[in-house]
C-alpha positions as CSV (number, residue, x, y, z in Angstrom):
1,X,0.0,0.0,0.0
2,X,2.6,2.6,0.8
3,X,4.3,2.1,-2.5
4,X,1.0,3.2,-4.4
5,X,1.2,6.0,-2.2
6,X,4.2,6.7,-3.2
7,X,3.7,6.4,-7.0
8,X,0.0,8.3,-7.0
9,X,2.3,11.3,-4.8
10,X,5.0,11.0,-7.6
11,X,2.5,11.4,-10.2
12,X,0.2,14.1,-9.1
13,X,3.7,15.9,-8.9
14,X,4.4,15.6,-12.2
15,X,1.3,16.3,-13.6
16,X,1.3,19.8,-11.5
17,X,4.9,20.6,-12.3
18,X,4.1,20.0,-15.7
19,X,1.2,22.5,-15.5
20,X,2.7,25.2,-13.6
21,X,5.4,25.1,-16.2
22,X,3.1,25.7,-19.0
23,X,1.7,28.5,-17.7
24,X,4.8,29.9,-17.0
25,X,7.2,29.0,-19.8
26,X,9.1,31.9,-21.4
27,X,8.5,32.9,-25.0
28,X,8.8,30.5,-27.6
29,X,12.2,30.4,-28.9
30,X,11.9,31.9,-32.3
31,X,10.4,35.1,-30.8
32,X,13.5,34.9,-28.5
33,X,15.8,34.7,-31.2
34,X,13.7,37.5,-33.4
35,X,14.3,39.8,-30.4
36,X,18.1,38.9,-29.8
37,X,18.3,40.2,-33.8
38,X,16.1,43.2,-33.2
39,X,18.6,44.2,-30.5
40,X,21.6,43.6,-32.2
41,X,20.8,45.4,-35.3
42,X,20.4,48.5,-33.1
43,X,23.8,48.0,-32.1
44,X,24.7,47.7,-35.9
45,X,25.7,44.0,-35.7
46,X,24.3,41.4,-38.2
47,X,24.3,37.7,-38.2
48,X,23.1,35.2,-40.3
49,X,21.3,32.3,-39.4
50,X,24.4,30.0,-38.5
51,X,25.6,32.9,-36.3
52,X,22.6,33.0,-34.8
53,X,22.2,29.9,-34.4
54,X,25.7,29.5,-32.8
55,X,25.4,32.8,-30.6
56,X,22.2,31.2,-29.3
57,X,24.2,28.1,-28.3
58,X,27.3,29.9,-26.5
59,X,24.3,31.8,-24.5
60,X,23.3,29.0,-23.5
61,X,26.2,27.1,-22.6
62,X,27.4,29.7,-20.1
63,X,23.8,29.9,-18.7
64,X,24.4,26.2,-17.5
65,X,27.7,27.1,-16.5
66,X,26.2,29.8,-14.2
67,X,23.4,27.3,-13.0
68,X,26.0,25.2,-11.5
């Protein structure tokens, strides 16, 4: 008995984690992207899609280097 417990606990986790994180989940990426480009062209730089694309990347990489 205590390991349904356990798994019905596990799941109604998941299934609100999962819906708080909908609710509150950050643009979708190509608008991010669209808006890192809007900026930078103000700034008079301009990348093509590969150097986007690898921008977006780096950005992220040191994002999970500061997370740790």
């Amino acid at each position: 008995m205590k390991g349904l417990n356990v798994l019905v606990a596990f799941l109604s986790g998941a299934v609100i984690g999962t819906a708080v994180g909908l609710l509150f989940a950050p643009e979708k990426g190509e608008d991010t992207r669209t808006k890192i480009a809007e900026i930078l062209r103000k700034k008079g730089i301009r990348l093509n899609k590969d150097e986007m694309e690898n921008l977006i990347d780096e950005i992220a990489d040191v994002k999970e280097e500061l997370a740790q």
